[in-house]
N, CA, C and O atoms as a GROMACS GRO file, in nm:
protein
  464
    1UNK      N    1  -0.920  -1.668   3.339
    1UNK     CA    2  -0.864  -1.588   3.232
    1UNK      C    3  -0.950  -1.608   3.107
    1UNK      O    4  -0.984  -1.714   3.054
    2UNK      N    5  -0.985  -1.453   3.062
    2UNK     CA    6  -1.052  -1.519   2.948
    2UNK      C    7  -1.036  -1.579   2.835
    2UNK      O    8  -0.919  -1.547   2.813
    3UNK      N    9  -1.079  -1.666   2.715
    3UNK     CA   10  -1.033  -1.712   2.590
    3UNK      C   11  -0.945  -1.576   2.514
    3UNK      O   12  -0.956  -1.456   2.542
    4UNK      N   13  -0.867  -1.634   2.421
    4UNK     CA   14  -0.767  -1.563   2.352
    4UNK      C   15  -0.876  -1.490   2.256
    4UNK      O   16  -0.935  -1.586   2.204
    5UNK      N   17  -0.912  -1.415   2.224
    5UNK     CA   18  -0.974  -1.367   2.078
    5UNK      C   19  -0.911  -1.395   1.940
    5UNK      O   20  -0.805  -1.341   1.911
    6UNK      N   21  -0.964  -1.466   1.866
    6UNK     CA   22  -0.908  -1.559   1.721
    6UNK      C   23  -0.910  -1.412   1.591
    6UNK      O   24  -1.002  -1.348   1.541
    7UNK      N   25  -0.782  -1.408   1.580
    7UNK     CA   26  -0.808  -1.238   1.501
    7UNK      C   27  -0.841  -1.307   1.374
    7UNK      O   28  -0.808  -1.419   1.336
    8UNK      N   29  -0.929  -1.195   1.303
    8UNK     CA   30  -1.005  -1.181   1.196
    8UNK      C   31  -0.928  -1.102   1.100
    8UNK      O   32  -0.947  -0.981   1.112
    9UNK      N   33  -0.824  -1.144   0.982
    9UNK     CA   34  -0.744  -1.043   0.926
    9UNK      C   35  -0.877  -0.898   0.841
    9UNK      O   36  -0.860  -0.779   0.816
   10UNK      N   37  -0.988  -0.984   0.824
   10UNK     CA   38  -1.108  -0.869   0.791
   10UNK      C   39  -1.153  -0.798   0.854
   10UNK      O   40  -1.253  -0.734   0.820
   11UNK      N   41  -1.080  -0.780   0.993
   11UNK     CA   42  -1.132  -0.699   1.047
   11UNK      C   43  -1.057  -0.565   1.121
   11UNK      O   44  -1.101  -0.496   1.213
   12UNK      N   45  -0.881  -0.551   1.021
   12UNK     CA   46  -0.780  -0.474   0.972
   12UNK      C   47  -0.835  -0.413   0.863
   12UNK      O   48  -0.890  -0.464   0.766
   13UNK      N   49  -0.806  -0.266   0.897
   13UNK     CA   50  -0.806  -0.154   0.793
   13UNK      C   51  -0.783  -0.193   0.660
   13UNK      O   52  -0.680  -0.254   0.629
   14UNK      N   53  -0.864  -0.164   0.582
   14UNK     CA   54  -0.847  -0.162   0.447
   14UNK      C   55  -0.695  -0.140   0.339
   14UNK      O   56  -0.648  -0.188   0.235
   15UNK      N   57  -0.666  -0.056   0.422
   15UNK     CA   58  -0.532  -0.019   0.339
   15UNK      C   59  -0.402  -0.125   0.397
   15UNK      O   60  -0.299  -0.143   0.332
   16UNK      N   61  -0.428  -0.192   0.534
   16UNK     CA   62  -0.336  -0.280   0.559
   16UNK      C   63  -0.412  -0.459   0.502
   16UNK      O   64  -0.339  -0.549   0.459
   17UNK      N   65  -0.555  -0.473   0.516
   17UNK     CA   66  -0.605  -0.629   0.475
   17UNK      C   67  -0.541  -0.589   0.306
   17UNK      O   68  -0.428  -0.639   0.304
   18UNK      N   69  -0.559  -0.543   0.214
   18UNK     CA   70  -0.523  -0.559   0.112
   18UNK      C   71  -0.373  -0.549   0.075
   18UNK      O   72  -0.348  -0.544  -0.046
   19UNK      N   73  -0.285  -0.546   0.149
   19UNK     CA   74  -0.190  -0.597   0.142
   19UNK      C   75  -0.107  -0.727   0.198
   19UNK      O   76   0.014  -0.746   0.210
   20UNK      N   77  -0.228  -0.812   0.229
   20UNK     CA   78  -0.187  -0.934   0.260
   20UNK      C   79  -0.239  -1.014   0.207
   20UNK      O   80  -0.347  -1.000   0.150
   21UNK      N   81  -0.151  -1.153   0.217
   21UNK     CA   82  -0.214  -1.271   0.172
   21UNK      C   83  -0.241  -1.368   0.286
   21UNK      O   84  -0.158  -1.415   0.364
   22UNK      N   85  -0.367  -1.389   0.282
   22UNK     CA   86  -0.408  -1.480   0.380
   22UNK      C   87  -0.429  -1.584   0.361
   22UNK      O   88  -0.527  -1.609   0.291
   23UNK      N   89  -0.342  -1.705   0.419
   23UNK     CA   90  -0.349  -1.809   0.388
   23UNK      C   91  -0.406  -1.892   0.522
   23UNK      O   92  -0.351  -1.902   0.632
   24UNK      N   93  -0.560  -1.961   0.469
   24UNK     CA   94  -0.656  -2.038   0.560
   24UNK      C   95  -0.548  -2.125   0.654
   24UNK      O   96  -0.476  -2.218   0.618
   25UNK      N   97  -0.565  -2.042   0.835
   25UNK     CA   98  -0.515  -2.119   0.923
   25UNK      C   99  -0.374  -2.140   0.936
   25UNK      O  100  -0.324  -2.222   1.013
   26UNK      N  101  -0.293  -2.043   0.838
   26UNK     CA  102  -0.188  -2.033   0.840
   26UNK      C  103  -0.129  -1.886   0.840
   26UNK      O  104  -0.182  -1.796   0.906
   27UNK      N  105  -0.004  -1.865   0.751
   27UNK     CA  106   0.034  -1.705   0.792
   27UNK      C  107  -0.057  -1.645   0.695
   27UNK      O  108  -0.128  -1.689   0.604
   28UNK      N  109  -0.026  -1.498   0.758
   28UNK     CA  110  -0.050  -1.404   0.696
   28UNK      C  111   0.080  -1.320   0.588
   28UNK      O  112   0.168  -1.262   0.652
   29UNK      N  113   0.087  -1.317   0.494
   29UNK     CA  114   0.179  -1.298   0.406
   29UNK      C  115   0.169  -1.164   0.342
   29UNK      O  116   0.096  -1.136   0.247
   30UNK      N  117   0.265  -1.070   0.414
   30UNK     CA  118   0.264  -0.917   0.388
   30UNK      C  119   0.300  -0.932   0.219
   30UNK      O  120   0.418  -0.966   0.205
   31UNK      N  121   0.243  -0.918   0.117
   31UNK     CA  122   0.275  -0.913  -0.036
   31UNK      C  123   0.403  -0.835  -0.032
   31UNK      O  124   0.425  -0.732   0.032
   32UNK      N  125   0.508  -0.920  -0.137
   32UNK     CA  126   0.644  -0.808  -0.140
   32UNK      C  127   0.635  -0.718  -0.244
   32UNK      O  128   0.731  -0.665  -0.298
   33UNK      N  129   0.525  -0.701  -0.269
   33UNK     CA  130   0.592  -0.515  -0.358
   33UNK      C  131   0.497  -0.430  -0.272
   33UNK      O  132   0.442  -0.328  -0.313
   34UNK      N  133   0.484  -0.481  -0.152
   34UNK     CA  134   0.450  -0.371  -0.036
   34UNK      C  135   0.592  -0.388   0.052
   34UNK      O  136   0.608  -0.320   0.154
   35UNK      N  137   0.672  -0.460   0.015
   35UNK     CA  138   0.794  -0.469   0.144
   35UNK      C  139   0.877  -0.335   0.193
   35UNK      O  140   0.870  -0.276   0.301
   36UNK      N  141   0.959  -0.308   0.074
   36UNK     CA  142   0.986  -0.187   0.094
   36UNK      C  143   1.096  -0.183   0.171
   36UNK      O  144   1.160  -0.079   0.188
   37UNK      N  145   1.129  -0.302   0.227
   37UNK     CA  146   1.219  -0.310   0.350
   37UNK      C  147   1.383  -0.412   0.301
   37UNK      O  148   1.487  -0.415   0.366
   38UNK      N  149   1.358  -0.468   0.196
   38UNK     CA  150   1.472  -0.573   0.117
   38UNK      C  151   1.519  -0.682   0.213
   38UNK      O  152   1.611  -0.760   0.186
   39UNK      N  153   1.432  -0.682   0.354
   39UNK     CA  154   1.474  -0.794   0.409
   39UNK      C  155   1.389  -0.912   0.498
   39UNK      O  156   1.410  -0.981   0.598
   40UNK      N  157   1.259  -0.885   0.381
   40UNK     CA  158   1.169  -0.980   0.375
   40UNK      C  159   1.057  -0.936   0.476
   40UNK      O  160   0.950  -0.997   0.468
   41UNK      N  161   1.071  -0.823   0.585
   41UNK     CA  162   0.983  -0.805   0.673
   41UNK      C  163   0.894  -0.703   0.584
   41UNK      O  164   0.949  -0.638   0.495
   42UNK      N  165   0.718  -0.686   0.616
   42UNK     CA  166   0.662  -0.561   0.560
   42UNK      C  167   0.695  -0.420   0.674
   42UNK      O  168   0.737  -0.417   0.790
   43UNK      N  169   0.664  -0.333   0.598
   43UNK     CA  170   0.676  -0.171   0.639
   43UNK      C  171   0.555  -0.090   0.558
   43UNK      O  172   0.528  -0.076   0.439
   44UNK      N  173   0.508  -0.053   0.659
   44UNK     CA  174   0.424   0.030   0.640
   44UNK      C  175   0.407   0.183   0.646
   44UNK      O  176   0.521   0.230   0.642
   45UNK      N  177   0.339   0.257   0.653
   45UNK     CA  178   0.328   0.425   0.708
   45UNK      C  179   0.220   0.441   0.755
   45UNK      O  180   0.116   0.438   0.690
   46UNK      N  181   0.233   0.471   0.952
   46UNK     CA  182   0.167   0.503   1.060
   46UNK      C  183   0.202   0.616   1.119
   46UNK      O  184   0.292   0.646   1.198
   47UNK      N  185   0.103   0.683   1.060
   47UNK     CA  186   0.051   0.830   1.140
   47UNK      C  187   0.245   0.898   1.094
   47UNK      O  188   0.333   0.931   1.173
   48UNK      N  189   0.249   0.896   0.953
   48UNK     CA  190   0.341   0.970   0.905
   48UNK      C  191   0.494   0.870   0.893
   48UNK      O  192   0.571   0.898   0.801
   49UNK      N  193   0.537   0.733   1.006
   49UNK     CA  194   0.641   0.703   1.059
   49UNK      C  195   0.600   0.553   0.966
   49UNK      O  196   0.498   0.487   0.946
   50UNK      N  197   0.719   0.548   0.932
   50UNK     CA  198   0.747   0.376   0.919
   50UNK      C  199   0.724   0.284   1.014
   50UNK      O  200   0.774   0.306   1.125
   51UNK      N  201   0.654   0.176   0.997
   51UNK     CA  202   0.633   0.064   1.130
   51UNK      C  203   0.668  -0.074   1.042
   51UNK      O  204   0.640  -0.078   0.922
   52UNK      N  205   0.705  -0.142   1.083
   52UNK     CA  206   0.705  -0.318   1.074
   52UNK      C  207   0.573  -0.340   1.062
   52UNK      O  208   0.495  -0.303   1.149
   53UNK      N  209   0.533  -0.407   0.945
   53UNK     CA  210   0.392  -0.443   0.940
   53UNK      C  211   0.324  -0.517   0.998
   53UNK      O  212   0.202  -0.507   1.014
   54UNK      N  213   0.451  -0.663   1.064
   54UNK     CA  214   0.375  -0.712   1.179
   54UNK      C  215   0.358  -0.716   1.292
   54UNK      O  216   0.294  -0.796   1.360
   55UNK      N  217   0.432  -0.601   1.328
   55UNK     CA  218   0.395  -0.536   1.476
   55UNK      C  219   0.252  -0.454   1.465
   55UNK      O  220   0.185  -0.437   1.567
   56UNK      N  221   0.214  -0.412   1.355
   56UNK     CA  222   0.116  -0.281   1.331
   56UNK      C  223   0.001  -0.395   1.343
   56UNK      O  224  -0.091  -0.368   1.421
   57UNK      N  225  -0.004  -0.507   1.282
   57UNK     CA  226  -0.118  -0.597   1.266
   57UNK      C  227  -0.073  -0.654   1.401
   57UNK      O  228  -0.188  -0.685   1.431
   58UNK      N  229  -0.008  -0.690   1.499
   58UNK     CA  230   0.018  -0.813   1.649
   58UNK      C  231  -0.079  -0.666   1.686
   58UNK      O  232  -0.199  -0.691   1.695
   59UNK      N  233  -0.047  -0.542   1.704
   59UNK     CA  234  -0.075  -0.463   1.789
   59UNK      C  235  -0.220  -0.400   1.801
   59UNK      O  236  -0.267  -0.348   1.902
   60UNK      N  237  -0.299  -0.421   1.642
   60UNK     CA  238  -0.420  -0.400   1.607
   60UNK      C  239  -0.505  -0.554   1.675
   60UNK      O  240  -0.625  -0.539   1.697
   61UNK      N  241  -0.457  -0.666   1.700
   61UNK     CA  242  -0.522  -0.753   1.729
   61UNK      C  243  -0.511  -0.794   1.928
   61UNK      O  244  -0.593  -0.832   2.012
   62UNK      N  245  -0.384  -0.762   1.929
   62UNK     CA  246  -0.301  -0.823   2.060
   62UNK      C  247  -0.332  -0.705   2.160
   62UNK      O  248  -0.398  -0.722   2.262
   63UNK      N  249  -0.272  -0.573   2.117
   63UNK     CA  250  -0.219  -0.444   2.177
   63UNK      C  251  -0.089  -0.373   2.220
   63UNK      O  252  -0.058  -0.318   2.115
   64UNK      N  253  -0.042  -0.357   2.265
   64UNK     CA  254   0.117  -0.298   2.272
   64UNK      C  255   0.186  -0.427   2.300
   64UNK      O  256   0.155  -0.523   2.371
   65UNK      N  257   0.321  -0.393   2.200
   65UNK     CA  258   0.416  -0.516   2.269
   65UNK      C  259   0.490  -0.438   2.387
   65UNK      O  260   0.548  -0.331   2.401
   66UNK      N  261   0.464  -0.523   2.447
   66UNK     CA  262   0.542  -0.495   2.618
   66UNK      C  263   0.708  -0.464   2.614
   66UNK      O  264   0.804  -0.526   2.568
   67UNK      N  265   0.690  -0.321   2.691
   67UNK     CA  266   0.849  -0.248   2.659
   67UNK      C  267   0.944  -0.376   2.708
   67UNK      O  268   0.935  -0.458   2.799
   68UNK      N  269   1.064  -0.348   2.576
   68UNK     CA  270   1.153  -0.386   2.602
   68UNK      C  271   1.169  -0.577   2.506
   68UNK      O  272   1.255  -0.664   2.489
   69UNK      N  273   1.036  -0.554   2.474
   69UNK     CA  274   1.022  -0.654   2.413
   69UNK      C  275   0.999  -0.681   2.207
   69UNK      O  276   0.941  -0.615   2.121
   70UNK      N  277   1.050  -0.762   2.206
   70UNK     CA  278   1.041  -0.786   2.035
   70UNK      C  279   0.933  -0.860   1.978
   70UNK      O  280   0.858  -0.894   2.069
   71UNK      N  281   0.889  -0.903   1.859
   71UNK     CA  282   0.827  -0.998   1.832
   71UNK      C  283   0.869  -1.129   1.746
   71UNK      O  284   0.880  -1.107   1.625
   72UNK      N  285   0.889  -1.230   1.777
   72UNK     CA  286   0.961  -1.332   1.712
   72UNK      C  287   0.847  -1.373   1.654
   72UNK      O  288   0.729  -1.368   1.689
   73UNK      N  289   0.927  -1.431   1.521
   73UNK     CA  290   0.830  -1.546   1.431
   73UNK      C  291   0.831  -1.649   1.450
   73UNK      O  292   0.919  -1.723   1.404
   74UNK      N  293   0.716  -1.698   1.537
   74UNK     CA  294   0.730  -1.868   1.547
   74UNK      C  295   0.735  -1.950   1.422
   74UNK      O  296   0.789  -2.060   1.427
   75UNK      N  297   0.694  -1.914   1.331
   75UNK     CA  298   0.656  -1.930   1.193
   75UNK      C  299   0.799  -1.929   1.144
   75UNK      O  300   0.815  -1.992   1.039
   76UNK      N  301   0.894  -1.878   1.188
   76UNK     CA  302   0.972  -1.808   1.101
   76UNK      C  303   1.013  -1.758   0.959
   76UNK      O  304   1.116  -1.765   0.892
   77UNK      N  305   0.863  -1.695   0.938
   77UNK     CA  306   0.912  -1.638   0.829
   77UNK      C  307   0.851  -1.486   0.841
   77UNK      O  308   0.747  -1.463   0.904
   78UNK      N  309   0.903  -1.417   0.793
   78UNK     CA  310   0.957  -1.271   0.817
   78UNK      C  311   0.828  -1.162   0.756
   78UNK      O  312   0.796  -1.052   0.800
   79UNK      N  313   0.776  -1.233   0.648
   79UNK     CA  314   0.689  -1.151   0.602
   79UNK      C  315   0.519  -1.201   0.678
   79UNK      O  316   0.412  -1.140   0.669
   80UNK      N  317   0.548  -1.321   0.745
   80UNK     CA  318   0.396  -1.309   0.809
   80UNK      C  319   0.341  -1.212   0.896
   80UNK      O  320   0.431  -1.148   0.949
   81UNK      N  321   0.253  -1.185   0.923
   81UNK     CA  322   0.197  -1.093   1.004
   81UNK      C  323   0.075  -1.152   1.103
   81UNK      O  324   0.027  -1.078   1.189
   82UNK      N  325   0.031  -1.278   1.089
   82UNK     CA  326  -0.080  -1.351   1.141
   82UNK      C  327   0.005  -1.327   1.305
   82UNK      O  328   0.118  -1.371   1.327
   83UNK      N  329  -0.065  -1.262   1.390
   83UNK     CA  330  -0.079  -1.279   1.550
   83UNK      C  331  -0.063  -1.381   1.569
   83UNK      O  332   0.032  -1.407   1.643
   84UNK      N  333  -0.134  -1.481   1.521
   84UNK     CA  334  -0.097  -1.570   1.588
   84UNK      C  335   0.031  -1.692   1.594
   84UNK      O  336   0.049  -1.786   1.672
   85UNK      N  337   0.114  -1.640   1.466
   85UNK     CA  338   0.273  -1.701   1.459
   85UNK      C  339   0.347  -1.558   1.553
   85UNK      O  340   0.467  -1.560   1.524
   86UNK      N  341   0.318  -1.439   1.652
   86UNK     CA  342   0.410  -1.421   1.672
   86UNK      C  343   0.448  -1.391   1.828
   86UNK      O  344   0.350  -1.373   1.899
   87UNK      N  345   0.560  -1.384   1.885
   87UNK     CA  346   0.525  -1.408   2.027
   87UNK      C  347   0.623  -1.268   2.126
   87UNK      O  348   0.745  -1.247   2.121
   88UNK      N  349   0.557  -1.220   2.179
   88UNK     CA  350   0.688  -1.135   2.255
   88UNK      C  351   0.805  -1.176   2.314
   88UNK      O  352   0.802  -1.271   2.393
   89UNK      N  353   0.912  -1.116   2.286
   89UNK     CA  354   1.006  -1.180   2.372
   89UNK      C  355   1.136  -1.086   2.388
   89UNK      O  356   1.167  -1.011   2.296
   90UNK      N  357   1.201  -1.093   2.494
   90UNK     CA  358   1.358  -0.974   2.468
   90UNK      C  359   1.432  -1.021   2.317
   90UNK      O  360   1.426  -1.120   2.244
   91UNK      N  361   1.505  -0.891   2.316
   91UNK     CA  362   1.597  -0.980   2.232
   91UNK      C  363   1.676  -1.060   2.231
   91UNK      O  364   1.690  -1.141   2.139
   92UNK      N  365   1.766  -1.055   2.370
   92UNK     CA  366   1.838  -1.174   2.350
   92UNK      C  367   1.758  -1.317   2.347
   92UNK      O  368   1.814  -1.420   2.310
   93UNK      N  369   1.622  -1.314   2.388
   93UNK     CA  370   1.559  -1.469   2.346
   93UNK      C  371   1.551  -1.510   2.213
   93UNK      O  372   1.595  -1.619   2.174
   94UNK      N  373   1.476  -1.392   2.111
   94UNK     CA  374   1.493  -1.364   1.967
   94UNK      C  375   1.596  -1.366   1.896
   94UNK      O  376   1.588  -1.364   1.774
   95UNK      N  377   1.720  -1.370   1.964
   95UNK     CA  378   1.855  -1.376   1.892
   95UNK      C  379   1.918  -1.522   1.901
   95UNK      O  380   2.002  -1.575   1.828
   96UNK      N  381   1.870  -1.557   1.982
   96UNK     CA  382   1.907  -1.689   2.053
   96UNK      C  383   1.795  -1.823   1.975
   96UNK      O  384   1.850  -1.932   1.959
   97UNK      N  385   1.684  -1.814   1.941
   97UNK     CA  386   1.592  -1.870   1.849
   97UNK      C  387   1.606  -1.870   1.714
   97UNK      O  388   1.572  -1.963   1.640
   98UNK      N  389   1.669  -1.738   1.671
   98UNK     CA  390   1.677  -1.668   1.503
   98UNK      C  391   1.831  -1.809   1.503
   98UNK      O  392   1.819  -1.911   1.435
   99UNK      N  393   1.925  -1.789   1.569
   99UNK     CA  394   2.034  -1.870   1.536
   99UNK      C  395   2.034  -1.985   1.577
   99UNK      O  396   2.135  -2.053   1.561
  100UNK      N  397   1.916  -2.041   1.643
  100UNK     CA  398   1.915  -2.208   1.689
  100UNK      C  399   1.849  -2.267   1.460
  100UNK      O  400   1.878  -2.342   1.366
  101UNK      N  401   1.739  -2.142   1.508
  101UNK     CA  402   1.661  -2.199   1.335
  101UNK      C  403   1.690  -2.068   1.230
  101UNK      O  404   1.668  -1.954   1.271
  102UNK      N  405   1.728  -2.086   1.128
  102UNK     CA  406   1.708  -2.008   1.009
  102UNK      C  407   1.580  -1.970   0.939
  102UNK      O  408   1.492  -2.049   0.904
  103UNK      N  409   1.579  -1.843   0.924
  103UNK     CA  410   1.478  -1.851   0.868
  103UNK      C  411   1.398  -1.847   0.735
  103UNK      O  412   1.437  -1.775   0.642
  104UNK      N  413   1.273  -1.932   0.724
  104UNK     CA  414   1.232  -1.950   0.578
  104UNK      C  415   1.225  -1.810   0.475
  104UNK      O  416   1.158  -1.708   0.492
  105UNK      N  417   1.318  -1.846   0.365
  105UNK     CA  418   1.290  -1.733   0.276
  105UNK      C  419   1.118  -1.668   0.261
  105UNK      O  420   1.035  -1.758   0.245
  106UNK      N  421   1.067  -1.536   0.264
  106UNK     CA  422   0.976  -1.467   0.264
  106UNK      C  423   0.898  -1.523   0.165
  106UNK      O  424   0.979  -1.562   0.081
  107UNK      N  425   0.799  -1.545   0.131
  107UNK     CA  426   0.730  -1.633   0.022
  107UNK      C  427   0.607  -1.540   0.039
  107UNK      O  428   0.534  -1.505   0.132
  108UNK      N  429   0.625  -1.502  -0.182
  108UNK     CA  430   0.475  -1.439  -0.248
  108UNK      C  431   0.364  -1.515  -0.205
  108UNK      O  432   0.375  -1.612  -0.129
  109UNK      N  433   0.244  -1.467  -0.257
  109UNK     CA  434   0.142  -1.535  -0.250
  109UNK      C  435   0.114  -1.677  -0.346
  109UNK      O  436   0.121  -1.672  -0.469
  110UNK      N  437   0.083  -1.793  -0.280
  110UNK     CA  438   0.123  -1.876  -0.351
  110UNK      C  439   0.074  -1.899  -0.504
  110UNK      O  440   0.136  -1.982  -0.570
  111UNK      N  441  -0.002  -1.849  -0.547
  111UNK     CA  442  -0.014  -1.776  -0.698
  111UNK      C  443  -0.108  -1.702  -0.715
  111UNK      O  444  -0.191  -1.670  -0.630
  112UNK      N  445  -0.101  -1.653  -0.874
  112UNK     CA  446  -0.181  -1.498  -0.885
  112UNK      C  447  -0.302  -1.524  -0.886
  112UNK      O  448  -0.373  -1.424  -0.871
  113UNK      N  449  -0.380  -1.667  -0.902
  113UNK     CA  450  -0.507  -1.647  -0.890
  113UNK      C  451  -0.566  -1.709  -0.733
  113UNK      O  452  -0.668  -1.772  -0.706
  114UNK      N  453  -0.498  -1.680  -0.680
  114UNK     CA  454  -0.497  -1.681  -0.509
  114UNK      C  455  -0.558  -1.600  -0.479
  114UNK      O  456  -0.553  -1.494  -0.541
  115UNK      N  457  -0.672  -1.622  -0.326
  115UNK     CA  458  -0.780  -1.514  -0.315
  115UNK      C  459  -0.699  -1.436  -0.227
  115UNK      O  460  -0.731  -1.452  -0.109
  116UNK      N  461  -0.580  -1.337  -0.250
  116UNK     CA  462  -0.517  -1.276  -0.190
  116UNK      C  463  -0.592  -1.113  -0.236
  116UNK      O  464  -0.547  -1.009  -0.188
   0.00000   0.00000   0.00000
C-alpha cells in the first residue's frame, strides 16, 4: 500500500488557503468571519451550493468521503479542516465519540500577527 500523501494546505485554491489558519503540524483553523455557520464549523460556496469547509478541504486532499459516511474531528474541534485530524466514519460512530468527548470551543487564529 502506498505512503499516505502529507497534504500541503498551499496547495488548496486560493480562495479556500486564505481562509485558514495554519497552524505548524497542527489544525487547520477555518477563520470565523468566514464561518457563516454559528456553530463553529466553516461553510463555504461550491459550484453555487454551500459545503462544510472541512469536507471541501478532506476531499481536495483525501477524495470522496465514502457514502454513508461522516467526518469526525479527531482533533475535536469543529473549525479545523487539516485532513489529517479527520476521519470517516457512520454516524452513529460520530455520535457516539461527539458524546464520549466534548468538543473544544472553535478557536481564532492565535493572534493577529500570526502568519495566517
Amino acid at each position: 500500500m502506498p505512503a499516505a500523501r502529507i497534504p500541503n494546505p498551499d496547495l488548496l485554491p486560493p480562495r479556500i488557503r486564505e481562509k485558514l489558519c495554519v497552524l505548524t503540524g497542527n489544525c487547520w483553523l477555518w477563520k470565523p468571519q468566514h464561518s457563516g455557520s454559528g456553530n463553529g464549523y466553516g461553510k463555504i460556496s461550491v459550484n453555487g451550493k454551500m459545503q462544510m469547509a472541512h469536507r471541501v478541504v478532506y476531499e481536495h486532499f483525501r477524495g470522496p468521503v465514502p457514502e454513508g459516511k461522516v467526518l469526525d474531528h479527531l482533533c475535536r474541534n469543529r473549525a479545523c479542516c487539516n485532513p489529517d485530524h479527520l476521519e470517516p466514519v457512520t454516524i452513529q460512530e460520530n455520535t457516539l465519540r461527539g458524546g464520549a468527548r466534548l468538543f473544544a470551543p472553535s478557536s481564532p487564529c492565535p493572534t493577529a500577527s500570526a502568519p495566517c
